[in-house]
N, C-alpha and C positions, 0 to 999 in steps of 0.2 A: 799470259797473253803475250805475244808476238807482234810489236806494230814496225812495219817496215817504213821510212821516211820517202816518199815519193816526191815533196814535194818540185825534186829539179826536174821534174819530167814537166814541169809546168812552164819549166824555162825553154824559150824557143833557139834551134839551136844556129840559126842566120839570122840577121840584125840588118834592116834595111838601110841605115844607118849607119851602124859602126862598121859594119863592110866594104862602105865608099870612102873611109877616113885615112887619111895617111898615118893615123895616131894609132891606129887599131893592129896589136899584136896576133899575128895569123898561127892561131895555136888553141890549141883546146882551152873553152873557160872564154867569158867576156872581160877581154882585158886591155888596157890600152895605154898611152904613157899617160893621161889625165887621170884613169884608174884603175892604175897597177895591182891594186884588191880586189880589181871588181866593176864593171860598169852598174851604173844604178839601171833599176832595169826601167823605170820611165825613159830612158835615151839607151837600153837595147829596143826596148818594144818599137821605138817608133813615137812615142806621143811627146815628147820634145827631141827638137833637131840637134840641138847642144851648141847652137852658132851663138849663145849669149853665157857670161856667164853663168856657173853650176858650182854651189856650195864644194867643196873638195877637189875642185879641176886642177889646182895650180896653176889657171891662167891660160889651159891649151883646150882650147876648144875648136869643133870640128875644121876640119880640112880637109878640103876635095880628093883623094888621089889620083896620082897622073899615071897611067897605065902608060908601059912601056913596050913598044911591039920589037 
């Protein structure tokens, strides 16, 4: 038997969230300098903002980014 691992199709691939963050490394994978392994996926989904601390942040938690025209 043959099982193939689908489960990152379950992962979405835009974060409302970590898209707005100045922290947020723009590159394939949810990654950012609070977590350079990985964003937890409770603050990709959306269901915490991250503006408080977060077990393994190092202390950087969300920041607005400033778009530059």
């Amino acid at each position: 038997m043959i099982r193939i691992d689908d489960s990152e199709l379950d992962i979405p691939l835009f974060s409302n969230i970590c898209s707005r963050c100045a922290h947020w490394f723009v590159e394939p994978g949810a990654k950012c300098k609070a977590f350079p392994d990985g964003i937890p996926m409770e603050i990709w989904e959306g269901k915490n903002k991250h503006t408080k601390p977060y077990e393994g942040d190092g202390g950087i938690r969300f920041k607005q980014k400033v778009w530059e025209e």
